[in-house]
C-alpha positions in Angstrom: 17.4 -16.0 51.3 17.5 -19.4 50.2 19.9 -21.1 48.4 19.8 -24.0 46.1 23.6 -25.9 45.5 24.1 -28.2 42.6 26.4 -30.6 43.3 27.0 -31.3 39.7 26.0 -29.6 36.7 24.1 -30.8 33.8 21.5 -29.8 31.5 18.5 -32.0 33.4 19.7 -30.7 36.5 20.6 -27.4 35.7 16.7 -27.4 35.0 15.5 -29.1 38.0 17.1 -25.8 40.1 15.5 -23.3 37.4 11.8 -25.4 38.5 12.9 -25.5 42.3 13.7 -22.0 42.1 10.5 -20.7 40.3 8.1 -23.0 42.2 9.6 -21.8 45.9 8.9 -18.4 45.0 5.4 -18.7 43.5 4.7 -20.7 46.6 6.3 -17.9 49.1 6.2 -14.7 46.6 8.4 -12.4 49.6 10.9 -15.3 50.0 13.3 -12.9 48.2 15.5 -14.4 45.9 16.6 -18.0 45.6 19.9 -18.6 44.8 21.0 -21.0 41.9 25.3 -22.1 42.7 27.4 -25.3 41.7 28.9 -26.1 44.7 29.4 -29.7 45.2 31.1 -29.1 49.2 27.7 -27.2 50.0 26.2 -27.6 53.6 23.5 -25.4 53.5 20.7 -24.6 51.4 19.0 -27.0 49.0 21.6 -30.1 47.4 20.4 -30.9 44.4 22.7 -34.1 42.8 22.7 -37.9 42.1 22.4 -40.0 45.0 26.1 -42.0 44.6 27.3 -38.1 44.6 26.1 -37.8 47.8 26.6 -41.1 49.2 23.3 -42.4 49.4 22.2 -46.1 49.1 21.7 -47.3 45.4 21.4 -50.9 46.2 18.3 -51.6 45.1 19.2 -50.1 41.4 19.7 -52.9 38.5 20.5 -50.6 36.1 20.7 -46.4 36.9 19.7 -45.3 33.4 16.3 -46.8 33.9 15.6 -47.2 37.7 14.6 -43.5 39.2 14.8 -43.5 42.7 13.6 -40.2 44.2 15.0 -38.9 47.6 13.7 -36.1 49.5 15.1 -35.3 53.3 14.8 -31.9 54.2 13.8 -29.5 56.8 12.2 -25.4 56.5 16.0 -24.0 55.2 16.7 -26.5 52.4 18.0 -30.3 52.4 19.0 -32.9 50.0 16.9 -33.3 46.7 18.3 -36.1 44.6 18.2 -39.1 42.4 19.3 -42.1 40.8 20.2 -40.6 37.4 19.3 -36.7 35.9 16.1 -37.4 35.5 15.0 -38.8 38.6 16.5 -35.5 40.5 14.2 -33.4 38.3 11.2 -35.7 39.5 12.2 -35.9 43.0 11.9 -31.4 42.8 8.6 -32.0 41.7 7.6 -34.5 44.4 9.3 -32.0 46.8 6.5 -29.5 45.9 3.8 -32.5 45.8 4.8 -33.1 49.3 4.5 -29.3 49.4 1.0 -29.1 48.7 1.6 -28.4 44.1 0.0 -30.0 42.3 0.1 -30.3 38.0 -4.0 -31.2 37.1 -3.8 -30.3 33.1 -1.1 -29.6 30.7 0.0 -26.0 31.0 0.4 -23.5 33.3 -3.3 -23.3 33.9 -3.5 -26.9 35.1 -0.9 -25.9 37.8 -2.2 -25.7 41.8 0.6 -23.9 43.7 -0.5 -22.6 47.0 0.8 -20.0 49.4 2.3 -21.3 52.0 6.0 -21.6 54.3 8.0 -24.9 53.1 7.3 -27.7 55.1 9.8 -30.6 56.0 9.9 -33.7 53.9 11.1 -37.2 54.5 11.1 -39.2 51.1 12.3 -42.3 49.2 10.8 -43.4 46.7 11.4 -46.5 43.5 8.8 -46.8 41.7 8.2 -50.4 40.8 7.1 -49.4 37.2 10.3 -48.8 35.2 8.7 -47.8 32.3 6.1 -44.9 32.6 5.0 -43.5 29.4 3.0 -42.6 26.4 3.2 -42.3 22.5 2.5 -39.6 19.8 -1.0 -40.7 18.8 -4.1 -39.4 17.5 -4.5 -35.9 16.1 -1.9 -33.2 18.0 -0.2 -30.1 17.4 3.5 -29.0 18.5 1.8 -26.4 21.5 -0.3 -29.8 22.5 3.0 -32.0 22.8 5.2 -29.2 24.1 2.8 -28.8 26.9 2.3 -32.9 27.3 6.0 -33.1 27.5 6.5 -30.6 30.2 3.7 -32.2 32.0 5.1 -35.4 32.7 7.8 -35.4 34.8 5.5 -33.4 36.9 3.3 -36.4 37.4 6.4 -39.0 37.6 6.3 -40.2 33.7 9.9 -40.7 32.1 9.5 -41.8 28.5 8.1 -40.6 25.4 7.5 -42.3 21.7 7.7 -40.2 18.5 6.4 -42.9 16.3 7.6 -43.0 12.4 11.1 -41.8 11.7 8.6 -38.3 10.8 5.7 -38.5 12.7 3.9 -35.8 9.8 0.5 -38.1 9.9 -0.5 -36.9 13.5 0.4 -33.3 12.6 -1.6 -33.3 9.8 -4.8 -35.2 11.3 -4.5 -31.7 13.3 -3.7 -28.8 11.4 -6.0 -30.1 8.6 -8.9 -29.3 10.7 -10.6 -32.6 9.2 -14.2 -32.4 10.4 -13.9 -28.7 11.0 -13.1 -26.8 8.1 -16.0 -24.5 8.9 -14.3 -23.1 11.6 -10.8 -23.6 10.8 -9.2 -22.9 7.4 -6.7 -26.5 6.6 -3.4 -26.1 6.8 -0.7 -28.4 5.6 2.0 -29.3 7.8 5.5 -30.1 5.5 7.9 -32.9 6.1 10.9 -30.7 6.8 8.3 -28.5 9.6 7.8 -32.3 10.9 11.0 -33.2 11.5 12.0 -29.7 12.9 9.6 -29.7 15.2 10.4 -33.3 16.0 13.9 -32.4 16.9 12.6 -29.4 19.3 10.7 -32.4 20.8 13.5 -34.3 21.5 15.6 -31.3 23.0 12.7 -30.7 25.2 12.9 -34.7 26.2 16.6 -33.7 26.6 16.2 -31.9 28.8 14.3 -33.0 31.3 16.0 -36.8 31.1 12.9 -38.1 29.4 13.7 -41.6 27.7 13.1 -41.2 23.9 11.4 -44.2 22.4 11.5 -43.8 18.6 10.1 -45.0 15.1 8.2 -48.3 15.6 6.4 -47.7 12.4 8.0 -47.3 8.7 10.5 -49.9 8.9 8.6 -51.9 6.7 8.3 -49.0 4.4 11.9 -47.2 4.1 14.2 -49.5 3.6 12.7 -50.7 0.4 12.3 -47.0 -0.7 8.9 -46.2 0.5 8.2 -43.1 2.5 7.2 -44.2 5.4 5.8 -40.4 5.8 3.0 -41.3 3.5 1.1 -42.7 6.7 -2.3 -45.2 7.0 -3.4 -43.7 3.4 -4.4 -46.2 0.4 -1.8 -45.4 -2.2 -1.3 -46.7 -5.8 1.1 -49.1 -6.4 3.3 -47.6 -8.8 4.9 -46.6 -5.3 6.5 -49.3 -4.8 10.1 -48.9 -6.9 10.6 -51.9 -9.3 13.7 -52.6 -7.8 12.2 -53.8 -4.1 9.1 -54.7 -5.6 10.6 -58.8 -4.9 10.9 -57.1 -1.2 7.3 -56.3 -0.1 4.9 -59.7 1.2 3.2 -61.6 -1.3 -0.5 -61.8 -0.2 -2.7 -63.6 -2.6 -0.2 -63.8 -5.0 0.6 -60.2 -5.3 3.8 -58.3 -4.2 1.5 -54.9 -3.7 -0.2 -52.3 -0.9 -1.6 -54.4 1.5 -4.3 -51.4 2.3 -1.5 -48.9 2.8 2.3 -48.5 3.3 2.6 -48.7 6.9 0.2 -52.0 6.7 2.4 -53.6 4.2 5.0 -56.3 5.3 8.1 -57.3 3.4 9.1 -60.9 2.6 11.3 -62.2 5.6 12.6 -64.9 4.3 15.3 -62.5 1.8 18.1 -62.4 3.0 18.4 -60.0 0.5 15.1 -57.7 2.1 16.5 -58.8 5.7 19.6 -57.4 4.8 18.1 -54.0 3.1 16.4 -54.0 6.4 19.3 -54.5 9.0 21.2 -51.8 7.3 19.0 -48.8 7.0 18.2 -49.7 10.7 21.8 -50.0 11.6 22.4 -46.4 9.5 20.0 -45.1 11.5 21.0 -45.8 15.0 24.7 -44.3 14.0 23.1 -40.6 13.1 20.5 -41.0 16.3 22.5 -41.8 19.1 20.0 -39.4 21.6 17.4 -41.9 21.0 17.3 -44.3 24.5 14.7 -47.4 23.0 14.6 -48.0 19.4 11.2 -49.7 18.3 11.9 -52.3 15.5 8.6 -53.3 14.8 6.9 -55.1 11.8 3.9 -53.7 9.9 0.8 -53.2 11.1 -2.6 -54.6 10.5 -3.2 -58.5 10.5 -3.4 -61.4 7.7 -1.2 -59.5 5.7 1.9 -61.7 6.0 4.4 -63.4 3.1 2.7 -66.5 1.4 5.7 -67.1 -0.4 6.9 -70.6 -0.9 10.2 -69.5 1.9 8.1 -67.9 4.5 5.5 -70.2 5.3 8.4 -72.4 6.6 8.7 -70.6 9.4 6.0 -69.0 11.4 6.2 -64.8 11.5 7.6 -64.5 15.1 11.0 -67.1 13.9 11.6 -64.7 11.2 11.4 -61.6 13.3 13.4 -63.1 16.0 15.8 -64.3 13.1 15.7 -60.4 11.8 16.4 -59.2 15.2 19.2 -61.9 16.3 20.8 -60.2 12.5 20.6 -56.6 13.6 22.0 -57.1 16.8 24.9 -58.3 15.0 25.5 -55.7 12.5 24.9 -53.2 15.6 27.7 -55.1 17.5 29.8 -55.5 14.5 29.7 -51.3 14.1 30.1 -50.7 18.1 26.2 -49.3 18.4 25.4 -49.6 21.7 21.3 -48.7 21.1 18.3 -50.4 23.0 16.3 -52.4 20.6 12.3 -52.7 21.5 10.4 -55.7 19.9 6.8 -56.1 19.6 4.5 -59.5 20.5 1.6 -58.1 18.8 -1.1 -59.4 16.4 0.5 -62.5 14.8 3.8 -61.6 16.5 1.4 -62.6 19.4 2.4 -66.4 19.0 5.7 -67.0 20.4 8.4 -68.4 17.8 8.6 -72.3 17.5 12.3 -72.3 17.3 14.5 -69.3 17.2 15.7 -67.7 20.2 17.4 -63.5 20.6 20.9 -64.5 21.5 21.8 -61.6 23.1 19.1 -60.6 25.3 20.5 -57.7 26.8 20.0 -55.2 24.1 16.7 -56.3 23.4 13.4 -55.3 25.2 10.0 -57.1 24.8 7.4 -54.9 24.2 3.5 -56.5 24.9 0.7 -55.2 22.4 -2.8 -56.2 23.2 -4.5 -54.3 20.8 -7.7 -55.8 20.7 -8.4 -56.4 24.4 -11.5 -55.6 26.3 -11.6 -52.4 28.5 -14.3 -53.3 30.4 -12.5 -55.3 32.6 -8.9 -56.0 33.9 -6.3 -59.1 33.7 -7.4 -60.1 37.2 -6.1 -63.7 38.4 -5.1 -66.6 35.6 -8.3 -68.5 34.3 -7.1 -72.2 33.9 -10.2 -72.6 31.7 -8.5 -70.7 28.8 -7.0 -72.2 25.9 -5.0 -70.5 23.5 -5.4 -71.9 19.4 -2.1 -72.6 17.2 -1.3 -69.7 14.7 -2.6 -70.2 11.5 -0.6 -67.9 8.6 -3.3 -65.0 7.4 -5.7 -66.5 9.7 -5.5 -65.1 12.8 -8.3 -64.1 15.6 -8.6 -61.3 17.4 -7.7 -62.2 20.7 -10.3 -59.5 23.1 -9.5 -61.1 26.1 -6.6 -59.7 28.1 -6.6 -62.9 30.1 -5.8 -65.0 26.7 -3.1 -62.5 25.6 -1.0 -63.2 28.7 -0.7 -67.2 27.8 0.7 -66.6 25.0 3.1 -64.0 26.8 3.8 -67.0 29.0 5.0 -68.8 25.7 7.4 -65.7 25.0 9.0 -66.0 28.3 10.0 -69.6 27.8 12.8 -68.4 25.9 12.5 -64.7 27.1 14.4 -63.4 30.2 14.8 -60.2 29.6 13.1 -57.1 30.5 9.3 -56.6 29.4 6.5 -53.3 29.4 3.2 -53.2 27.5 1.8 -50.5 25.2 -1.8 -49.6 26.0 -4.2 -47.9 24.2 -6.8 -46.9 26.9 -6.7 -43.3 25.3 -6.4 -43.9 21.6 -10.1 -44.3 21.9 -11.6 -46.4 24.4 -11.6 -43.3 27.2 -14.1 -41.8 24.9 -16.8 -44.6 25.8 -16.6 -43.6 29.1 -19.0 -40.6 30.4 -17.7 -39.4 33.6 -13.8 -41.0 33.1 -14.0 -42.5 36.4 -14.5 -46.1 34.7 -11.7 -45.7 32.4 -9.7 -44.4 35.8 -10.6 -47.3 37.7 -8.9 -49.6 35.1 -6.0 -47.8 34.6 -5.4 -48.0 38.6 -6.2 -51.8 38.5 -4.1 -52.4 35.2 -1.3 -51.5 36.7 -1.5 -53.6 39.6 -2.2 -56.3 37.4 0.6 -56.1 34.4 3.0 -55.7 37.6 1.6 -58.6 39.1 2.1 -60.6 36.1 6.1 -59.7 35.8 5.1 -56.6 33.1 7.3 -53.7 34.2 5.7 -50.5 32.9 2.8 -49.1 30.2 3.5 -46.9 27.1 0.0 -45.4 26.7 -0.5 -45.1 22.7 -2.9 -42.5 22.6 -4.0 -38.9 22.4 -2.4 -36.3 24.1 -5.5 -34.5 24.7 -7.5 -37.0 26.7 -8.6 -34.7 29.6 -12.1 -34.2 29.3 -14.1 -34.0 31.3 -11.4 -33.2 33.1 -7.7 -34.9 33.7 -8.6 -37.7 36.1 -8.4 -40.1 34.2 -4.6 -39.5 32.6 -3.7 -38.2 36.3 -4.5 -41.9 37.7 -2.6 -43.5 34.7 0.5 -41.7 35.8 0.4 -41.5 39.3 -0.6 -45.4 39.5 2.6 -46.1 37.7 4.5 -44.0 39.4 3.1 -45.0 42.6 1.7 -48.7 42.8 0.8 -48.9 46.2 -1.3 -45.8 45.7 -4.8 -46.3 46.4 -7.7 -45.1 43.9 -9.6 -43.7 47.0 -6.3 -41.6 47.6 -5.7 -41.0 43.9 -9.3 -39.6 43.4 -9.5 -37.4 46.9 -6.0 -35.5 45.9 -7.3 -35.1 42.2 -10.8 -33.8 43.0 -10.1 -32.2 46.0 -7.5 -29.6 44.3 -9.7 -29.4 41.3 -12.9 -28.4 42.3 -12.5 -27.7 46.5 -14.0 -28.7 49.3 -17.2 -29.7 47.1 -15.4 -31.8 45.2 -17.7 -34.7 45.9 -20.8 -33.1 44.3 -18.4 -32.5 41.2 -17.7 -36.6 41.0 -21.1 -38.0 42.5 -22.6 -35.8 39.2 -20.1 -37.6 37.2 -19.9 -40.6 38.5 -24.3 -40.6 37.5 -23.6 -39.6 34.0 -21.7 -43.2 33.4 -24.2 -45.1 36.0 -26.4 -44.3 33.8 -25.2 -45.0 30.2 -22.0 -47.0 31.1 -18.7 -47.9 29.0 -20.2 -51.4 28.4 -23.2 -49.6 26.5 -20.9 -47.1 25.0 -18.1 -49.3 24.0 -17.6 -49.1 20.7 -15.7 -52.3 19.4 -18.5 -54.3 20.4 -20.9 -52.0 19.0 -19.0 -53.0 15.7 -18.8 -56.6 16.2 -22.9 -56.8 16.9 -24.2 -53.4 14.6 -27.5 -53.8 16.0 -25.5 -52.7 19.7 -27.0 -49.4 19.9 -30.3 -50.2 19.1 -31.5 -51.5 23.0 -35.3 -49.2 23.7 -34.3 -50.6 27.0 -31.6 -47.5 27.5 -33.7 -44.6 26.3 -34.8 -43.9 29.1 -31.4 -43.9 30.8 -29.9 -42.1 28.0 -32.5 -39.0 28.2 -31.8 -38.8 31.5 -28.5 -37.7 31.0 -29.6 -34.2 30.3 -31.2 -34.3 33.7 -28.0 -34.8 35.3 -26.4 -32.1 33.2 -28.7 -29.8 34.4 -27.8 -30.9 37.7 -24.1 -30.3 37.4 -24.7 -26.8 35.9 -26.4 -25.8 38.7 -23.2 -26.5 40.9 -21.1 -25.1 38.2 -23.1 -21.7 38.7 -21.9 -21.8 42.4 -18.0 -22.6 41.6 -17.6 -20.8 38.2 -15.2 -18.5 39.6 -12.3 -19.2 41.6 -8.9 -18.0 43.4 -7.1 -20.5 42.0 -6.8 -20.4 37.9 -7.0 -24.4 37.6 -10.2 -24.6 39.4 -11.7 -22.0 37.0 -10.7 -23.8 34.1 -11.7 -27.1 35.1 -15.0 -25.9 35.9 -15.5 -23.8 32.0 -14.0 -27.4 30.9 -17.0 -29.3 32.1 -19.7 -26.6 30.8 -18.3 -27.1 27.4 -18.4 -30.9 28.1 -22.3 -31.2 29.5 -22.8 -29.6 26.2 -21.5 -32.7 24.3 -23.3 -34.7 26.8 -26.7 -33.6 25.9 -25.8 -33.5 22.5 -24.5 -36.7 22.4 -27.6 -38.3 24.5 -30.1 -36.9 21.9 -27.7 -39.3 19.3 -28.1 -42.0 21.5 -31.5 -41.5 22.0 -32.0 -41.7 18.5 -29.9 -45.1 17.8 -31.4 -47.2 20.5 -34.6 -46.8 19.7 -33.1 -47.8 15.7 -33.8 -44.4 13.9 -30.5 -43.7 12.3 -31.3 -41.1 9.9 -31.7 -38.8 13.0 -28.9 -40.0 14.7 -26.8 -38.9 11.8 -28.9 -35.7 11.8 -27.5 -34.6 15.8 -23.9 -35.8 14.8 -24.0 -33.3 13.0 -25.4 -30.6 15.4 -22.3 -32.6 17.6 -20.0 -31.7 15.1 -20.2 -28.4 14.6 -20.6 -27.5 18.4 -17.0 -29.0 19.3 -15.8 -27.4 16.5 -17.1 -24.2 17.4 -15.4 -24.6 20.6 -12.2 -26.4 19.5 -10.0 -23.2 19.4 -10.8 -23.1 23.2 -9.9 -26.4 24.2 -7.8 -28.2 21.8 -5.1 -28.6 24.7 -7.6 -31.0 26.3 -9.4 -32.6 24.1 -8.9 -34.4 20.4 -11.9 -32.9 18.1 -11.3 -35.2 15.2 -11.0 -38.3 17.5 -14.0 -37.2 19.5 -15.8 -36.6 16.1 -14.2 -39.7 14.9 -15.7 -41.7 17.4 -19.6 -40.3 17.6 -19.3 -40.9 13.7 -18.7 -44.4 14.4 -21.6 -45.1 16.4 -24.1 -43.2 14.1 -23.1 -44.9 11.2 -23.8 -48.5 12.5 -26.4 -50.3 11.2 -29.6 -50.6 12.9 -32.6 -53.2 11.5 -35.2 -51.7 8.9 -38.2 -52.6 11.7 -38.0 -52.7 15.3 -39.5 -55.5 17.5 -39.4 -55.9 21.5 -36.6 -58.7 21.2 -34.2 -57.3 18.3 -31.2 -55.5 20.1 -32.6 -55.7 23.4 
């Protein structure tokens, strides 16, 4: 019988021996038992504990809250299992199986690959050079989705999670709503107290497996100055706005009012009376949340919405913020709150302050968002030729390149030591361009390399939790290339195809691989297509695009031979991509339709598109987001093409 020994309880690793436990015996199903013990003396068996409990080098470990080092030695009878902190022990029992042959392909228990086999010895160490390894409550989700996300990422070596907005109701909502479905699925209405319930179940699932919470970002802006944050990216009517605060919110064009919505609305920096309001509520907060690890303080969103008063266009947004920040960290200090702060170089924050400074750096982390950046390429190597243009209040460009962002990251780090990460949004929409997902794989893999490259320690991926179709490829590479830096995409895409579809897997991802050869990301990419509305309309790609349903027909005709299999995952994966090919050739009759400039049918088949994935959402709403997907086709339908075609309009 085997035996696994905790050296030291807690809840993280009292859960690490429950998944060690139930994965051994799924692997070896007349292993017997496997005993679960505290013994921290033990000799035999499985040690599961934190490396300085067990002597082991830490030397390379700044700081042991954030650094997971993962170490594996152990032969056919047990060995030691353990890590830096909790957390990393739990990761290192999943690597233990990986080594093992496991492997976690989707959310859920049909995404798992556990094979039958004997234990084999392992020989492991393992920092990954990424500290932070993430992603964010975005797009439209339910609490089944996230609970099933969350479980999911230790598994692939992720450690921290966002709940965005004190109550993060807006992404329940965008869900259980059924918006773009209601044919299919009656709308339900999610409350604030459900919200926050089920955001507290979230965070005692984080709990418990050591996940880092990240939390709010959002509503600052909003609460302070008694507006519900809650009311989400919604035009509302001023009235909203209590008289009281109503000196508090950004005058824009000479009006103290909704800039579009709450969450888009800043608030006049230069009070010290609103700073103050602000520092407080924030302060209040962190006593009453002390289980949250990074605290986002971030300002609204949107752009050109910033305080024209006669005080703040003294100072440039990024002083004041830096002046806002230097003032909670004091009132935090003054109150003996220990909390991470997170702030955000994003949108006009993107300019780097002309003269204030954070004085005390080590509560602070800097938090890169390049919202507006290109994902049809990478950062590759510094272009001297760049130049970047002096911040103008209300005035500022989008910045697309990804290349120009990082010069004016270089201006942070003149007065910047501290730690950094970036949030990403490479599946808040932009994996949707991208046919097969093997483009949108390839620069998630080569991002990484390049933000570490660059001194950017980690990615936060802002975006849906059901980005896995037409399968999980793409979210697998974003978290094993984190995890694992070195990692090739060769090797990434071998063990993920390989396990997912057998030893065929290659006529699985050459099918693929033709769908976006033939109508690639750069075609389909959408914030482009908005920038030049006459994108779509290019007779040059109908051809292309009808071909599609050629290669479709082409990948049934393997699915036919693999749509059953002894493994669960496999089978899944394969009814996956059937219900996907379907959107394809939906989706290329839309296309079809738009580049040849005939919108009125390209509206006509989103609808056909529509009411096809919501026929199958029910099916597979763990791995895929209908009203983004929706969302997103809409988008492309509804740009404009010219009244009268001719051979060099759009082409």
């Amino acid at each position: 019988m085997l035996k696994i020994n905790k050296i030291i309880s807690c809840s993280v690793i009292d859960y690490a021996a429950e998944e060690l436990k139930k994965y051994l015996r799924m692997m070896m199903p007349e292993c017997g038992d496997v005993e679960i013990r505290l013994d921290a003396e033990a000799k035999d068996g499985f040690r599961l504990g934190l490396m300085g409990d067990l002597g082991l080098d830490l030397s390379d470990v700044e700081n042991a809250e954030l650094d997971d080092v993962i170490y594996i030695e152990t032969d056919t009878r047990g060995g030691t299992i353990a890590g830096s902190n909790p957390r990393s022990v739990l990761i290192a029992v999943y690597e233990y199986l990986r080594q093992n042959g496991c492997e976690w392909l989707l959310p859920g228990v049909d995404g798992e690959y556990i094979p039958l086999k004997e234990i084999s010895p392992v020989s492991y160490r393992h920092k990954p050079k990424m500290r932070y390894r993430g992603n964010c409550i975005e797009g439209a989700t339910s609490q089944e989705v996230l609970l099933g996300f969350i479980e999911l990422m230790p598994k692939l070596g992720l450690n921290s999670f966002m709940i965005q907005f004190r109550n993060p109701i807006e992404f329940f909502n965008r869900h259980y709503k059924h918006i773009r479905n209601e044919e299919e699925r009656p709308s339900e209405e999610i409350t604030k107290d459900m919200s926050i319930q089920w955001t507290r179940m979230l965070e005692c699932e984080m709990d418990k497996r050591g996940i880092m919470l990240h939390s709010c970002g959002h509503g600052w802006n909003n609460d302070p100055f008694g507006i519900d944050s809650s009311l989400g990216w919604r035009h509302v009517d001023d009235s909203l706005i209590p008289d009281e605060y109503r000196d508090c919110i950004a005058m824009v064009n000479g009006k103290r009012t909704f800039f579009r919505s709450p969450p888009n609305t800043q608030f006049c920096m230069s009070s010290p009376r609103a700073r103050g309001l602000f520092v407080n509520y924030v302060a209040d907060y962190v006593a009453s949340h002390g289980n949250t690890s990074h605290l986002h303080i971030w300002l609204a969103d949107d752009r050109n919405n910033h305080c024209e008063c006669d005080e703040c266009v003294k100072r440039t947004p990024s002083d004041w913020y830096v002046i806002l920040l230097n003032e909670l960290d004091a009132e935090l200090t003054r109150r003996d709150l220990d909390m991470h702060i997170v702030f955000i170089v994003y949108i006009d924050t993107t300019w780097a302050p002309l003269t204030e400074k954070i004085v005390n750096q080590d509560r602070f982390t800097l938090m890169i968002a390049p919202i507006y950046r290109d994902y049809d390429v990478s950062l590759g190597e510094p272009d001297p030729t760049l130049k970047k243009v002096p911040y103008v209040r209300n005035k500022t460009p989008l910045i697309k390149s990804l290349q120009e962002f990082m010069l004016y990251f270089d201006d942070w780090r003149k007065m910047w030591q501290g730690d950094s990460f970036a949030f990403e949004y490479h599946f808040w929409k932009h994996h949707q361009f991208d046919l097969s997902g093997l483009q949108m794989a390839a620069r998630l893999h080569q991002d990484a390399r390049d933000y570490l490259s660059r001194g950017v320690n980690g990615i936060m991926q802002c975006g849906s939790q059901r980005g896995f179709t037409p399968n999980g490829f793409a979210f697998y590479t974003h978290a094993r290339s984190l995890y694992d830096v070195s990692l090739s995409l060769e090797e990434i895409t071998e063990k993920y195809y390989g396990i997912a579809y057998g030893e065929d897997w290659r006529l699985f991802y050459n099918g693929l691989k033709r769908l976006s050869d033939a109508v690639p990301y750069e075609y389909m990419c959408l914030d482009k297509a908005l920038s030049r509305p006459y994108a779509y309309k290019k007779p040059s790609m109908t051809a292309a695009i009808e071909s599609l349903r050629h290669i479709t027909k082409d990948i049934r005709e393997l699915i036919r031979s693999h749509y059953n299999s002894e493994y669960r995952v496999r089978t899944v994966l394969v009814r996956l991509l059937e219900y996907y090919l379907e959107y394809v050739d939906l989706l290329s009759v839309a296309l079809a339709h738009k580049s040849v400039g005939d919108d009125g049918a390209a509206r006509a088949a989103y609808e056909d598109i529509r009411l096809m994935l919501g026929r199958y959402e029910g099916y597979y709403e763990k791995y895929d987001d209908h009203l983004q997907k929706t969302g997103f086709i809409r988008q492309i339908v509804e740009t404009h093409s010219p009244k009268e075609i001719n051979n060099s309009q759009g082409d």
